[in-house]
Backbone as numpy.savetxt, mean C-alpha at the origin, in Angstrom:
# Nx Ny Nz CAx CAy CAz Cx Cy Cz
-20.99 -4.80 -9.50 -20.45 -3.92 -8.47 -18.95 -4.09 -8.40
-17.79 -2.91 -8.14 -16.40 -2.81 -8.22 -16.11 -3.51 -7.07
-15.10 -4.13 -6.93 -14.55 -5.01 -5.74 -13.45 -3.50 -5.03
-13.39 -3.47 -3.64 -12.34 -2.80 -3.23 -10.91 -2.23 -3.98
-10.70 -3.66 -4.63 -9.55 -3.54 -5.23 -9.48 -2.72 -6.41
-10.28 -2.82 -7.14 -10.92 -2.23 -8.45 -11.06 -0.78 -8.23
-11.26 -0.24 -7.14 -11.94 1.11 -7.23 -10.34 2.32 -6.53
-9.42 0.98 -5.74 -8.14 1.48 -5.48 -7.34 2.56 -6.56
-6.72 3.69 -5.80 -5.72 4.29 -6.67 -4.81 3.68 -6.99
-4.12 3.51 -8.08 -2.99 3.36 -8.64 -1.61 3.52 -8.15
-0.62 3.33 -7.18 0.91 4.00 -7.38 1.45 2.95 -8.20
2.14 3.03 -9.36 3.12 2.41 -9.72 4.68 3.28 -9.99
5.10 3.20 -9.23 6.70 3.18 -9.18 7.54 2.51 -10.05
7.05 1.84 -10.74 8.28 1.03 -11.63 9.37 2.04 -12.35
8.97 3.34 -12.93 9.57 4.17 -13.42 10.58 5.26 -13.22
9.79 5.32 -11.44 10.57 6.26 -10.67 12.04 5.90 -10.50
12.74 6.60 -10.04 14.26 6.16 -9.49 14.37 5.53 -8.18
14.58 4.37 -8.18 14.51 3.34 -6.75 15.23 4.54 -5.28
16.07 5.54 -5.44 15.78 5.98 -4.17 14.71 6.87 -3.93
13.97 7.36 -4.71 12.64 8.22 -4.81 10.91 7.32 -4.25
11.18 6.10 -4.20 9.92 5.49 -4.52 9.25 5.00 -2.81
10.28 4.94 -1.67 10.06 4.90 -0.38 9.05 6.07 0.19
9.70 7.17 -0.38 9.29 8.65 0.02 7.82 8.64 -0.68
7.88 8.29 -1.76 5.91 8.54 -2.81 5.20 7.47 -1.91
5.51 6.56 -1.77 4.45 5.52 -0.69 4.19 5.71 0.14
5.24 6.50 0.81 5.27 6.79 2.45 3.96 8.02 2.63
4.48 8.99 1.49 3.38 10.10 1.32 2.04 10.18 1.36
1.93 9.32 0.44 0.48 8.54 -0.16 -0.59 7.65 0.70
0.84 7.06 1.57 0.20 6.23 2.62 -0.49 7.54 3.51
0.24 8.52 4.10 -0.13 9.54 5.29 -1.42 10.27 4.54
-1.25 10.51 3.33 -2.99 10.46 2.70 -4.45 9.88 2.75
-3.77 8.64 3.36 -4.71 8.07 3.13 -6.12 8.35 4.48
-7.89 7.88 4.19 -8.11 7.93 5.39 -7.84 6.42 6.04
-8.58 6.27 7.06 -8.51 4.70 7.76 -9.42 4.36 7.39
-9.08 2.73 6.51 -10.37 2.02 5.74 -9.52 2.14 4.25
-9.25 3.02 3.96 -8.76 3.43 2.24 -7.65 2.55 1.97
-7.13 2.98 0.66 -5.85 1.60 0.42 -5.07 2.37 -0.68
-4.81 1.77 -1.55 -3.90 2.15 -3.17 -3.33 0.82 -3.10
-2.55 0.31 -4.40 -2.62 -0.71 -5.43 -1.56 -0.30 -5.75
-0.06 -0.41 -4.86 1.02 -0.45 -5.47 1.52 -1.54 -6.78
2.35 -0.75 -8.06 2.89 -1.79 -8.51 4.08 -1.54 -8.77
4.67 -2.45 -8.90 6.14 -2.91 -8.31 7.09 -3.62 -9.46
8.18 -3.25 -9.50 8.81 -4.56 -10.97 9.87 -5.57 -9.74
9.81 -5.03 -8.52 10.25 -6.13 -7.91 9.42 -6.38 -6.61
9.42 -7.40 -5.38 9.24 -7.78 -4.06 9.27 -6.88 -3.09
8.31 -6.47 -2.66 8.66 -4.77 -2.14 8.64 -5.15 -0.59
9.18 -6.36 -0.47 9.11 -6.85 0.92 9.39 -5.54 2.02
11.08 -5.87 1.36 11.65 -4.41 2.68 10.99 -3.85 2.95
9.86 -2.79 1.94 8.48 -1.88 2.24 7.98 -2.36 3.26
7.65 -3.41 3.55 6.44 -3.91 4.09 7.29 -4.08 5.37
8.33 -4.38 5.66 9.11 -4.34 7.01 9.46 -2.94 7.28
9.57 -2.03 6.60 9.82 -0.69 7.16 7.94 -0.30 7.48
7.10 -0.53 6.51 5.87 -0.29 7.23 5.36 -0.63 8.79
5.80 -1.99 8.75 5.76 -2.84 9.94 6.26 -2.04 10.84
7.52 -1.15 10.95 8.74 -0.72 11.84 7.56 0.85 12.03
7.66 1.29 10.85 7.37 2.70 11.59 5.73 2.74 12.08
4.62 2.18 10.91 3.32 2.63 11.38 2.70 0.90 11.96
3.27 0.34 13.26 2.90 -0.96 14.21 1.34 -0.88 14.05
0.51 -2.16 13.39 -1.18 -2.37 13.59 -1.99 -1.15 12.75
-1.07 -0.40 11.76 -1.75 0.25 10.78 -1.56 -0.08 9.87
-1.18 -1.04 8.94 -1.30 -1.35 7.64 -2.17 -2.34 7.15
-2.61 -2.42 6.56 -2.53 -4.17 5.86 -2.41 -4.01 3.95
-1.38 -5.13 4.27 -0.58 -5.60 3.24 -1.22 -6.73 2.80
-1.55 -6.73 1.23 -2.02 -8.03 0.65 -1.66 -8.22 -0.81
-0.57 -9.06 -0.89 -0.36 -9.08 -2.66 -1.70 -9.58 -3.38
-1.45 -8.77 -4.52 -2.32 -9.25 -5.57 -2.05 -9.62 -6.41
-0.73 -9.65 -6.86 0.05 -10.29 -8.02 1.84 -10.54 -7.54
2.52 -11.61 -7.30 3.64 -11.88 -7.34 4.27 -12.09 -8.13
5.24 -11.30 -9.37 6.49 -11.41 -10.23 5.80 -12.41 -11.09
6.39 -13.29 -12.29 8.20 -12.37 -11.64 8.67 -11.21 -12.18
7.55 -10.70 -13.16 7.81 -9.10 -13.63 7.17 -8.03 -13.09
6.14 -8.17 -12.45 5.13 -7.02 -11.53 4.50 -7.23 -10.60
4.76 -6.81 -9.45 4.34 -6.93 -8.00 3.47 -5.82 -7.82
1.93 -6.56 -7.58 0.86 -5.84 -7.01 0.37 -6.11 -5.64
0.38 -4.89 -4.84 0.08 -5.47 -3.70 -1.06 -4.01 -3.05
-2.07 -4.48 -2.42 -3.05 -3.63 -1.70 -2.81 -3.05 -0.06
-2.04 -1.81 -0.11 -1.58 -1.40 1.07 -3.28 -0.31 1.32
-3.45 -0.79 2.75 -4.62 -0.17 3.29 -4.26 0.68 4.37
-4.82 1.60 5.20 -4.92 1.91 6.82 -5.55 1.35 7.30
-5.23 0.00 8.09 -6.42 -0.19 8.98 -7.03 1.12 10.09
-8.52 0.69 10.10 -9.09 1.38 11.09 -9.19 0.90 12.48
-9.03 2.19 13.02 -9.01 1.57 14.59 -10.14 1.25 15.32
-10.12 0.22 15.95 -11.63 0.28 16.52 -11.69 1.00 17.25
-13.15 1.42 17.74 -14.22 2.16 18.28 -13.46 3.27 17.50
-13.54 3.22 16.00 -13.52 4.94 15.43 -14.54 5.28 14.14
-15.15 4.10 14.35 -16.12 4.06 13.28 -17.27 5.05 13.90
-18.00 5.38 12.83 -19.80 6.10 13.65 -20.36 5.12 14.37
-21.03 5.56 15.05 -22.51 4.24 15.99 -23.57 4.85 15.29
């Protein structure tokens, strides 16, 4: 059976032009439903990301590296779901 991570979409940005690559995550993220994720990868520490996530969408993310450098940064950006929004 696929682990969460495994079955994640893909963004890798490494190619894009570093002021272009805020805007594709940001996008991707507002795609997403709550519960879902994608599998950024990264050729650097996408910390700042994760503090501008922090700043704009407060108790909706979760952030979890899956690989730290020092040539490719993978990390599993999710929506958390809110409680009581699940079915009963």
């Amino acid at each position: 059976m696929a682990t969460r991570e495994e079955t994640d979409s893909i963004v890798d940005v490494r190619q894009m032009a570093p002021r272009d690559r805020h805007t594709r995550i940001f996008a991707d993220f507002a795609r997403l439903a709550p519960g879902e994720a994608f599998t950024l990868v990264n050729d650097h520490d996408p910390k700042p990301l994760y503090y501008q996530f922090t700043f704009e969408h407060p108790g909706e993310v979760d952030w979890r590296y899956l690989e730290e450098g020092p040539e490719v940064w993978r990390v599993r950006i999710g929506k958390v779901e809110k409680a009581g929004s699940g079915a009963h």
